[in-house]
C-alpha positions in Angstrom: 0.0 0.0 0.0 3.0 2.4 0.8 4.4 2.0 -3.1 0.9 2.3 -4.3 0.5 5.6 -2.6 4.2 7.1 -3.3 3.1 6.3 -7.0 0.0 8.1 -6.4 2.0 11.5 -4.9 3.6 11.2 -8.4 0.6 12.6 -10.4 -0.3 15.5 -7.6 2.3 18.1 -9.5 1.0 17.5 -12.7 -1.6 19.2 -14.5 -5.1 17.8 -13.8 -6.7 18.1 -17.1 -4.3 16.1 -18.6 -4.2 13.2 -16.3 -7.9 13.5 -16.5 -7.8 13.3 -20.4 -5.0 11.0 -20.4 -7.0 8.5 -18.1 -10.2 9.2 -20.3 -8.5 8.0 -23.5 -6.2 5.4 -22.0 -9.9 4.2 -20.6 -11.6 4.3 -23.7 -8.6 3.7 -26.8 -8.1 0.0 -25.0 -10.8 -1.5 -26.6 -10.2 0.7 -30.0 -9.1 -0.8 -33.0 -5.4 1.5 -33.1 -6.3 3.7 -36.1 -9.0 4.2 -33.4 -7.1 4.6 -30.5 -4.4 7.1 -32.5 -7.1 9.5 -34.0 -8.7 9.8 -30.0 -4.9 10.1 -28.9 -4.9 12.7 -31.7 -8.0 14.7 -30.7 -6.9 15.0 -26.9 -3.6 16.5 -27.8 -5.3 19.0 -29.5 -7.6 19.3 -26.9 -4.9 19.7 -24.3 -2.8 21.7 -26.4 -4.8 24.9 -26.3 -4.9 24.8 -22.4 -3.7 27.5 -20.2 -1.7 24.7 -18.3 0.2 23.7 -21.1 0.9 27.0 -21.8 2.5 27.3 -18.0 4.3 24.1 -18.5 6.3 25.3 -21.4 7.2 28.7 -19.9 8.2 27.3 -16.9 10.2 24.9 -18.8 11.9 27.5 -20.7 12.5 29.9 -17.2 13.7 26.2 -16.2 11.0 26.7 -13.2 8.8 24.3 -11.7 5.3 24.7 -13.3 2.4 26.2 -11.3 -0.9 24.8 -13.0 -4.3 25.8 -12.6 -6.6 22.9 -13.7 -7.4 25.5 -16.4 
């Protein structure tokens, strides 16, 4: 129970919508054929991709900063 919680801690720093969408495809793509699967992979990297967090992630990235994300 200890590991499975220290794995857990892992996802608290990162930003929520994308373990949300992440989780949401993973989820959903395994029972897709993989053209599928790829084109729903597709879709929530676009999604994702106009976020304000990923936004933050890159600019913190480039300020080589730790990333303060908003869920937004």
């Amino acid at each position: 129970m200890d590991e499975a919680k220290a794995f857990a801690r892992k996802f608290n720093d990162l930003p929520l919508l994308a373990v949300q969408i992440g989780k949401a495809i993973m989820d959903t793509g395994i029972n897709m054929s993989l053209k599928d699967a790829l084109e729903l992979e597709r879709l929530g990297f676009s999604l994702l991709y106009s976020t304000d967090d990923q936004k933050e992630g890159l600019k913190a990235f480039l300020e080589k900063r730790p990333p303060q994300f908003k869920g937004r």
